[in-house]
Rosetta silent file (secondary structure, phi, psi, omega in degrees, C-alpha in Angstrom):
SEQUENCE: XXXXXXXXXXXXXXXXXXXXXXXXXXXXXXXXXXXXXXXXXXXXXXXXXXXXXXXXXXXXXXXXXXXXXXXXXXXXXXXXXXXXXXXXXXXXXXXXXXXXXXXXXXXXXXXXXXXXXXXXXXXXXXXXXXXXXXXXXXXXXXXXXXXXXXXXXXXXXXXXXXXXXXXXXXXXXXXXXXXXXXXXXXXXXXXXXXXXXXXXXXXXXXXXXXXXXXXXXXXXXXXXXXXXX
SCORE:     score description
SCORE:     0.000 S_00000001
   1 L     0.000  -55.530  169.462  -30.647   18.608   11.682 S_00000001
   2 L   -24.079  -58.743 -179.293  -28.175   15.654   10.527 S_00000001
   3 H   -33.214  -62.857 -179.256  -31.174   14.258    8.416 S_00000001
   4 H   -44.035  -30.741 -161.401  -30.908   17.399    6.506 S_00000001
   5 H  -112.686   10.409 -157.689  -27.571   17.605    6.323 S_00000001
   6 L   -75.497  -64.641 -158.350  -26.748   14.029    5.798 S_00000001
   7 H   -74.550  -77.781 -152.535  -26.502   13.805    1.692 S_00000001
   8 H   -54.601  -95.776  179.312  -24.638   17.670    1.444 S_00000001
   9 H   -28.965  -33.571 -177.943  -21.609   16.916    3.905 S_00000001
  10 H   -85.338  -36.004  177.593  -21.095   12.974    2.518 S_00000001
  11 H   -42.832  -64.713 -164.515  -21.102   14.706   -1.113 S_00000001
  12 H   -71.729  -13.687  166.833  -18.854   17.142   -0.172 S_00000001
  13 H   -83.725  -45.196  177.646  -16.171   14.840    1.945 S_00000001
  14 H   -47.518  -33.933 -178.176  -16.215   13.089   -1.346 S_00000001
  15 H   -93.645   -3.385  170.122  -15.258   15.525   -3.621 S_00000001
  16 H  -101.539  -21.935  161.458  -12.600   16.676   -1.514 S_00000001
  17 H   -61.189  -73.505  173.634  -11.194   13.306   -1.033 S_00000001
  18 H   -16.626  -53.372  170.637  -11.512   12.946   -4.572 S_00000001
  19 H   -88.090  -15.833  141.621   -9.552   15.689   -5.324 S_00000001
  20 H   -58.849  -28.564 -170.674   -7.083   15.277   -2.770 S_00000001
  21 H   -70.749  -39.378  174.104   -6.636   11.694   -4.280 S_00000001
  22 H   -51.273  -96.226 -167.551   -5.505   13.657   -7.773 S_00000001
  23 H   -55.977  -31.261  166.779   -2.868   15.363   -6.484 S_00000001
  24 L  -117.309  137.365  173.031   -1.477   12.705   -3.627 S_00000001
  25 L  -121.538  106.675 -174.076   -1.085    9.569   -4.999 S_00000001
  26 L  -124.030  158.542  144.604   -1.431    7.048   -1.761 S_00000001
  27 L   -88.592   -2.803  178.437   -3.293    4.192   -1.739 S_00000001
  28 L   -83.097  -50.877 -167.456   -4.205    5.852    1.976 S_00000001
  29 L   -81.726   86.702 -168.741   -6.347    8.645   -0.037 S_00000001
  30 L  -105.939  139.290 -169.796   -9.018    6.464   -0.666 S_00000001
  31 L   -82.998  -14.961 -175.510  -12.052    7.933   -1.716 S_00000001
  32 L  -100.031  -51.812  157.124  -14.482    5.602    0.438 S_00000001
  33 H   -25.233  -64.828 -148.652  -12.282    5.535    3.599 S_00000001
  34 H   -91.382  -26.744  161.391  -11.325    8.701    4.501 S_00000001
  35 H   -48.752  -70.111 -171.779  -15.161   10.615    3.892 S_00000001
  36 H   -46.165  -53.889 -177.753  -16.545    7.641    6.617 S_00000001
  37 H   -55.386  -26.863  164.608  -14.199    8.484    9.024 S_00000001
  38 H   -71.072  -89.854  168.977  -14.797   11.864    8.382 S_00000001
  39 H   -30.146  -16.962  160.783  -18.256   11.499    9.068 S_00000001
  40 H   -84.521  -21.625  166.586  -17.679    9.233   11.774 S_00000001
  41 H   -82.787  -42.832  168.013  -15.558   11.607   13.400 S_00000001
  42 H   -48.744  -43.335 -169.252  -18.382   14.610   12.850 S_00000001
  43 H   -77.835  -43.832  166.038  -20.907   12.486   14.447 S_00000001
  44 H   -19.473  -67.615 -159.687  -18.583   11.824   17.452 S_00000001
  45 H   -72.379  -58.194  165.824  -17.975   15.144   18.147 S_00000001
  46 H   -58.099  -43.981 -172.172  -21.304   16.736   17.483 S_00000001
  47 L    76.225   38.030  174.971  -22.745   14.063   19.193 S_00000001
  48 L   -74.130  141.486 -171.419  -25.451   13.491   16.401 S_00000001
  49 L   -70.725  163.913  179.293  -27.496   10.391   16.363 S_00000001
  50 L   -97.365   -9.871  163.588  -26.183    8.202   13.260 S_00000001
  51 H   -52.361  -59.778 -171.648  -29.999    6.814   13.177 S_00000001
  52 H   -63.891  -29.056  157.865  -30.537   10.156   11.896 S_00000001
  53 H   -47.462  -71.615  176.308  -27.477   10.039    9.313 S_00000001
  54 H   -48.332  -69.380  171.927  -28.673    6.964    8.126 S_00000001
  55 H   -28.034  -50.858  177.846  -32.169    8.158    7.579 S_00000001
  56 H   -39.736  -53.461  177.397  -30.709   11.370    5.802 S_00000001
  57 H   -77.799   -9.241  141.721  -29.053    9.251    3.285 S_00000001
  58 L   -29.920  -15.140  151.530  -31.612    7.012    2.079 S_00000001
  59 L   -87.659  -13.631 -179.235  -31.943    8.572   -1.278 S_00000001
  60 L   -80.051  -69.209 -172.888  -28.270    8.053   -1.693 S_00000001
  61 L   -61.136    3.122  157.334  -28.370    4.065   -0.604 S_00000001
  62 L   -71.945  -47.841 -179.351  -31.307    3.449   -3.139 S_00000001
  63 L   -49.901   -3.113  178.854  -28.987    4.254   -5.736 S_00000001
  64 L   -82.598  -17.830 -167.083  -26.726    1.614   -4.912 S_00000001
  65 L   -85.943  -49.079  178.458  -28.918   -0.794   -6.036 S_00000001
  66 H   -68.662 -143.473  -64.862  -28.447    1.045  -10.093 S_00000001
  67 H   -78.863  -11.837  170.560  -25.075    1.602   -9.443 S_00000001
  68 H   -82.127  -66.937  169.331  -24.594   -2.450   -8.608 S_00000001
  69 H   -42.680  -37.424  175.335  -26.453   -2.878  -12.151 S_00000001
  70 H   -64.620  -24.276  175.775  -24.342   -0.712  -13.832 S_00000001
  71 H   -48.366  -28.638  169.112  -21.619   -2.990  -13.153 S_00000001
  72 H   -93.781   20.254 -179.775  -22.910   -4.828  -15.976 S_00000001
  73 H   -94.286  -46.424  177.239  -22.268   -2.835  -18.730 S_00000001
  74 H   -58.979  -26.098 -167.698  -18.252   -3.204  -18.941 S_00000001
  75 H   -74.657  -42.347 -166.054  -19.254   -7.257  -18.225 S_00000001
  76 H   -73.375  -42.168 -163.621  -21.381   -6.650  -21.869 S_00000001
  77 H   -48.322  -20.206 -155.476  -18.152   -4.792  -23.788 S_00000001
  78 L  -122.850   43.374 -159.313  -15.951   -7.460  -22.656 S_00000001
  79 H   -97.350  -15.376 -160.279  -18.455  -10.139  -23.375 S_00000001
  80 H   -95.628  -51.792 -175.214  -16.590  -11.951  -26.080 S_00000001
  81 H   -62.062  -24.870  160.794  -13.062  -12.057  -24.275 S_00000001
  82 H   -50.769  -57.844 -158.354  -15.266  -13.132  -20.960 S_00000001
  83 H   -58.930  -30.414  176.582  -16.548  -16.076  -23.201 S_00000001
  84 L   -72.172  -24.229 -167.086  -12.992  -17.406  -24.283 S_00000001
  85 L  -106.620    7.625 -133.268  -11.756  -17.239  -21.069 S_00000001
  86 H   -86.327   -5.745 -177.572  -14.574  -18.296  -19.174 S_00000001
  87 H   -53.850  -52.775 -156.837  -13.508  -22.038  -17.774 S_00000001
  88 H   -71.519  -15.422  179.965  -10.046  -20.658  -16.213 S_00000001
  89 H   -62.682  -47.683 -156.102  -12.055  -17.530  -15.120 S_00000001
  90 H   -81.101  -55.529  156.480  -14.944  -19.861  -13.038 S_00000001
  91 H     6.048  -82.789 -162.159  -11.710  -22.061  -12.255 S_00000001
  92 H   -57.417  -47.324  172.243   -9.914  -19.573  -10.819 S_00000001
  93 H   -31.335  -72.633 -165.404  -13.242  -18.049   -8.808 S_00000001
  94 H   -72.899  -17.375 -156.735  -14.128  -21.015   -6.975 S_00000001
  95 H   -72.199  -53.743 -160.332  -10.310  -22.237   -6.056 S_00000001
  96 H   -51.146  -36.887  171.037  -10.346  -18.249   -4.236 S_00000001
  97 H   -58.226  -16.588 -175.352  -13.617  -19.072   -2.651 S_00000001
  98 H   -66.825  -73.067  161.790  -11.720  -22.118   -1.656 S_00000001
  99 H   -69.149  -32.775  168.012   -9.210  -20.508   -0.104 S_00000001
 100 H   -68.439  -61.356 -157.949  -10.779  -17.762    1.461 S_00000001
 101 H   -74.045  -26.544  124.291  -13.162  -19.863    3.598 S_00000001
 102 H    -6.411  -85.088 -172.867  -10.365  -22.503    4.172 S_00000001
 103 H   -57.901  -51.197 -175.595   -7.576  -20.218    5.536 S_00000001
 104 H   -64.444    4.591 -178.828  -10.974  -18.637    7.909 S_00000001
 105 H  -119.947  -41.380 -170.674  -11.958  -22.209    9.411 S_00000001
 106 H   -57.895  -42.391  170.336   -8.159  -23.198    9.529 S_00000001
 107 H   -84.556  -29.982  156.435   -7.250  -20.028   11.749 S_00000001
 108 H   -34.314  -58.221  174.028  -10.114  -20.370   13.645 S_00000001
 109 H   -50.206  -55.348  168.259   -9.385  -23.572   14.345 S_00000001
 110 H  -102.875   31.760 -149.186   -6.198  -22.766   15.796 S_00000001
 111 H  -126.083  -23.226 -167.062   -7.071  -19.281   17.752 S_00000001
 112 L    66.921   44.775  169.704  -10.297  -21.676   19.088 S_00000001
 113 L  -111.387 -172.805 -149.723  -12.832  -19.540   17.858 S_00000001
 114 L   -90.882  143.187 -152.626  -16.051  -19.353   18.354 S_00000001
 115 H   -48.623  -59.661 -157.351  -18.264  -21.022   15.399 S_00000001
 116 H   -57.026  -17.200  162.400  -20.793  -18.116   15.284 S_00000001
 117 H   -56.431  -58.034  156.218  -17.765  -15.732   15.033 S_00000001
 118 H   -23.057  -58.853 -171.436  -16.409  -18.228   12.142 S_00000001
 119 H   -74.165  -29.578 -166.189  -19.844  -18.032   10.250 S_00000001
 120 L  -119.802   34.399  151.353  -19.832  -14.233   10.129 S_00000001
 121 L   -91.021  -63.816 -163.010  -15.872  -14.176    9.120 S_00000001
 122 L   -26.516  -52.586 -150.581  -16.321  -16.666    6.812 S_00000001
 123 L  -115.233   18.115  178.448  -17.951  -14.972    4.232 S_00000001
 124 L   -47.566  -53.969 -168.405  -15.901  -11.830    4.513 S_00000001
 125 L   -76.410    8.972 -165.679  -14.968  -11.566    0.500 S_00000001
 126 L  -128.819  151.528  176.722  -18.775  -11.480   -1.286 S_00000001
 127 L   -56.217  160.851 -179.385  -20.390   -8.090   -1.502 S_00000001
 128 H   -57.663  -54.835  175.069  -22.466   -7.412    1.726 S_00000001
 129 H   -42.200  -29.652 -151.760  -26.166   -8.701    1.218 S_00000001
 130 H   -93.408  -36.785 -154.856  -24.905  -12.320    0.067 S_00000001
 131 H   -68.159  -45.127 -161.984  -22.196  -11.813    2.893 S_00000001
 132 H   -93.174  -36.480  161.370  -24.749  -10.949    5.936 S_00000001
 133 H   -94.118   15.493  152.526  -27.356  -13.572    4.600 S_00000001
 134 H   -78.876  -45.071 -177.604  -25.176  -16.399    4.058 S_00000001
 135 H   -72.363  -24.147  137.115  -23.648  -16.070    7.119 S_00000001
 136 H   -44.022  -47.473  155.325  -26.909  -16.283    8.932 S_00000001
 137 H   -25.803  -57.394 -177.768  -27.699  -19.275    7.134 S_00000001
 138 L   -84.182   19.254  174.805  -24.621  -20.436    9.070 S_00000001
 139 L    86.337    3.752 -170.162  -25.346  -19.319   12.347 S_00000001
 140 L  -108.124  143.980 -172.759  -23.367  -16.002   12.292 S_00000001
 141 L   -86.856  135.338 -155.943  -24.296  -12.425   13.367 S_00000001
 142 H   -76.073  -30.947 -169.021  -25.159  -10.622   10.137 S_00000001
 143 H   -75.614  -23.302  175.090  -23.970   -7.135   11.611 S_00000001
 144 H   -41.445  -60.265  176.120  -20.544   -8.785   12.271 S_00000001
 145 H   -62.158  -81.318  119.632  -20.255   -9.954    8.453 S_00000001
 146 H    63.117  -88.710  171.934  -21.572   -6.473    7.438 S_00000001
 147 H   -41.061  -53.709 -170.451  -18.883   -4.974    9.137 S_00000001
 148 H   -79.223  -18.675  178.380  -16.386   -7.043    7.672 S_00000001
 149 H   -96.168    0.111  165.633  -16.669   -7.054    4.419 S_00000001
 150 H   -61.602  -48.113 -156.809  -16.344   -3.041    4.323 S_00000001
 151 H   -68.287  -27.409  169.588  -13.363   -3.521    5.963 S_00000001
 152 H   -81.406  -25.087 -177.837  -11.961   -5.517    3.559 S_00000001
 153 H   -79.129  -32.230 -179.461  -13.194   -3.920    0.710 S_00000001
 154 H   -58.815  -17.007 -163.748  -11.995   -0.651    1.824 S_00000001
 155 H  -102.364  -36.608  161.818   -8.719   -2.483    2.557 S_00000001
 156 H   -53.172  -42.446 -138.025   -8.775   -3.972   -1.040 S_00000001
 157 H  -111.628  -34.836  176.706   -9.710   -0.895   -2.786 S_00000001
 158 H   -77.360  -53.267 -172.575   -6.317    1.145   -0.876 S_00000001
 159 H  -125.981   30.858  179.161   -3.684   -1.840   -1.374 S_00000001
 160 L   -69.863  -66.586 -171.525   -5.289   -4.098   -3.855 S_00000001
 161 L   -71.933  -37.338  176.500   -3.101   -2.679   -7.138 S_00000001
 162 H   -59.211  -48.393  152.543   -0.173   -1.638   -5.179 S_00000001
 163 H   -94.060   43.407  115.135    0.418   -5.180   -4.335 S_00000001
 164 H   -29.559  -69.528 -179.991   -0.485   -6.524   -7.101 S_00000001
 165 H   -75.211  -21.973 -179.851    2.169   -4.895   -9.147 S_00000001
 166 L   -74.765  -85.387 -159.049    5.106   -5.702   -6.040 S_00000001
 167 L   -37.940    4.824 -175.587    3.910   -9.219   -7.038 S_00000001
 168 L    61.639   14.909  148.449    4.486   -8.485  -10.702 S_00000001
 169 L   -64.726   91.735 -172.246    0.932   -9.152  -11.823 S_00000001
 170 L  -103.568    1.720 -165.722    0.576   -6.559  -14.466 S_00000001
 171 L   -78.398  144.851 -178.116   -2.291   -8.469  -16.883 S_00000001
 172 L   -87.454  -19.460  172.761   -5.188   -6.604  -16.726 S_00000001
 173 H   -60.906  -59.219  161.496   -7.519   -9.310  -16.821 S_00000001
 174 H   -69.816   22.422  137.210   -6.001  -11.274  -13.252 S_00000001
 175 H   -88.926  -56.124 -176.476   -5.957   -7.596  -11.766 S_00000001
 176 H   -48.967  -63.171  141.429   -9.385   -7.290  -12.566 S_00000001
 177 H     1.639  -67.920 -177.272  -10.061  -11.006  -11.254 S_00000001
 178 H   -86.029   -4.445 -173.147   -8.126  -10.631   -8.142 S_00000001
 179 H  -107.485  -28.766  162.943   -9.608   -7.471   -6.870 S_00000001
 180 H   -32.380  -76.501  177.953  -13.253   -8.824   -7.663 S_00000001
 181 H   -32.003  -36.164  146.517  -12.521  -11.874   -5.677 S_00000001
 182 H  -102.386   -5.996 -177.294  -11.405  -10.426   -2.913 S_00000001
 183 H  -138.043   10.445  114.314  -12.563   -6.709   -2.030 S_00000001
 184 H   111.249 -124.435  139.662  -16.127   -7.388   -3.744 S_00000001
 185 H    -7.915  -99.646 -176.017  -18.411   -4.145   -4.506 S_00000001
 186 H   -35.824  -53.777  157.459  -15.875   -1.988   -3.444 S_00000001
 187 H   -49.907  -77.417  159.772  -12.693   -3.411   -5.132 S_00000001
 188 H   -14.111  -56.358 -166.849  -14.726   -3.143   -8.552 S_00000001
 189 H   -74.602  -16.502  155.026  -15.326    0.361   -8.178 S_00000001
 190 H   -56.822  -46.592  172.164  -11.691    0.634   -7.832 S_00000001
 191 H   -68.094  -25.857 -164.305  -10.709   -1.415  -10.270 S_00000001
 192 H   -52.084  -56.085 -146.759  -13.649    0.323  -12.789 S_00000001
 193 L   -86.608    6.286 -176.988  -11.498    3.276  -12.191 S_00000001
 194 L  -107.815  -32.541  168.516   -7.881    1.953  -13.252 S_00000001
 195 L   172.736  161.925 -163.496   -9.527    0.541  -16.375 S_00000001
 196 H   -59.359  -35.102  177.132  -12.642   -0.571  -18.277 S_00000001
 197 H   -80.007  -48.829 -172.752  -11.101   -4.563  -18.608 S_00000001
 198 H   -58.682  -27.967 -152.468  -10.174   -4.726  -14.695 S_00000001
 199 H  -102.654  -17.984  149.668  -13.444   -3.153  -13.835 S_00000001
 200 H   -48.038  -62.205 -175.022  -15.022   -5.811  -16.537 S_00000001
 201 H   -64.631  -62.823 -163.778  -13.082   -8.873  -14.565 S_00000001
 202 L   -74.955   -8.547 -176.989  -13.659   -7.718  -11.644 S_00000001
 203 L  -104.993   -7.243  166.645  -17.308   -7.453  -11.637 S_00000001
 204 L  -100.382   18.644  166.328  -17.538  -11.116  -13.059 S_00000001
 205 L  -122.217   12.088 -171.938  -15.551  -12.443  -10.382 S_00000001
 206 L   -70.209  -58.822 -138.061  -17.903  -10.164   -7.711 S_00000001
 207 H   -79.101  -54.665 -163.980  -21.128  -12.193   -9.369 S_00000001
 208 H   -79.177   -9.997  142.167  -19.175  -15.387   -9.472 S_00000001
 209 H   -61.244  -44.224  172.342  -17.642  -15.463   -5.918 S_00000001
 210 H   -81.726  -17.526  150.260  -20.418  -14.476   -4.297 S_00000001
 211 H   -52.835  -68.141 -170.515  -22.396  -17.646   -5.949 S_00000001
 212 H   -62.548  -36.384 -163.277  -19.725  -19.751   -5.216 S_00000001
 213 H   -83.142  -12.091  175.240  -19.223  -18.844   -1.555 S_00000001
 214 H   -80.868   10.640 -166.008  -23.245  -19.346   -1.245 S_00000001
 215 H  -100.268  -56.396  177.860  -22.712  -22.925   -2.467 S_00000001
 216 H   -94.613  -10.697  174.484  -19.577  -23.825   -0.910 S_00000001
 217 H   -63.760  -33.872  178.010  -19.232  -21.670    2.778 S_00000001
 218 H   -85.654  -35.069  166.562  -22.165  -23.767    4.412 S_00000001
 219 H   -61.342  -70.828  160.234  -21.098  -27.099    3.605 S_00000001
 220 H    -4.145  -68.699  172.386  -17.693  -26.152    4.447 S_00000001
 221 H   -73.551  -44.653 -177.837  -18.368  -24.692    8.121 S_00000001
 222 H   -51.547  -41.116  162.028  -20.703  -27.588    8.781 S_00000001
 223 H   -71.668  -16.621  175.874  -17.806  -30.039    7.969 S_00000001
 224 H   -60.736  -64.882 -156.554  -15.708  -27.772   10.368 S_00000001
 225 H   -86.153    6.926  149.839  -17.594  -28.389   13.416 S_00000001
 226 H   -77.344  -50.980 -179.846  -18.322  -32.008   12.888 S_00000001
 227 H   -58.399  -29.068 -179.265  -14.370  -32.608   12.605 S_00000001
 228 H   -79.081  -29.765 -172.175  -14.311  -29.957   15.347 S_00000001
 229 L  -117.546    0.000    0.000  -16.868  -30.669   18.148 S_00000001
């Protein structure tokens, strides 16, 4: 029954989120959040398998692959202001790639944890495919990584602009930038929706983050456990 019912019920927690989001304006009424939970709470309850969810929704999750593509049409309008900018942009990319996968070997490090946990943290900030097969690469469980970068993007996509602006970063170009870098996919489609240059920025710092962390995350953990073990 679920199968059937899979695609009708995620539409419809959307458009009521959606429309809830119009009238309260949280960074809690997130349009990706609060439908999964809702459906995660349905399945609970009913006690429907989520194999069968998942199946249902298989014409929905092709489309993500055009809807990923599409990403590059705001990348073409904003192609000439991309081009002027683009050292301090790639700059700017890899220091966050830098930093992400840094601060994640560094806490590790002092919490003692365990590498293959490390490898599928690590890579938390790149959209999910590059995220669950880099972190294989490294030795890390893919469903782990998976996992993680929803949670961050979802966590990106809720308090990404709000603190932004308490930090007084109003340019739209480093909003766009910073929510790419860090909340991936998801942060994009957020930004897409605050404006056409953030959702521009942000989808060239998706493509360019997610490069960089396949270039620099494996060396990186590999020098971790030779200084560690």
């Amino acid at each position: 029954m679920m199968i059937w019912l899979a695609i009708p019920l995620t539409v419809l927690c959307y458009l009521l989120t959606r429309k809830l989001a119009r009238k309260v304006k949280s960074p809690l009424v997130n349009t990706i959040l609060l439908p999964a939970l809702a459906i995660i709470a349905l399945l609970l309850l009913t006690g429907q398998d989520p194999a069968d969810y998942q199946a249902g929704m298989r014409p929905l999750s092709l489309l993500l692959e055009l809807a990923v593509v599409a990403f590059a049409l705001p990348l073409y309008q904003q192609a000439a202001k991309i081009r002027r900018q683009l050292g301090p942009i790639l700059l700017c990319c890899s220091l966050s790639v830098l930093i992400s996968v840094c601060t994640t070997l560094l806490i590790g490090a002092l919490v003692q944890a365990q590498p293959q946990l490390l490898a599928s943290i690590a890579t938390k900030s790149i959209t999910t495919p590059l995220a669950m097969s880099v972190s294989q690469s490294m030795g890390g469980i893919p469903a782990i990584a998976a996992g993680l970068v929803i949670i961050v993007g979802m966590m990106g996509a809720m308090i990404g602009f709000p603190l932004l602006r308490l930090a007084g970063i109003h340019h739209p170009e480093a909003q766009g930038l910073a929510m790419g870098a860090s909340a991936h996919a998801i942060g994009t489609g957020a930004a897409a929706e605050v404006g056409t240059v953030q959702g521009a920025f942000a989808s060239l710092a998706m493509v360019v983050c997610g490069i960089a962390t396949a270039v620099l995350a494996p060396p990186l953990f590999h020098l971790y456990l030779w200084l560690m073990y």
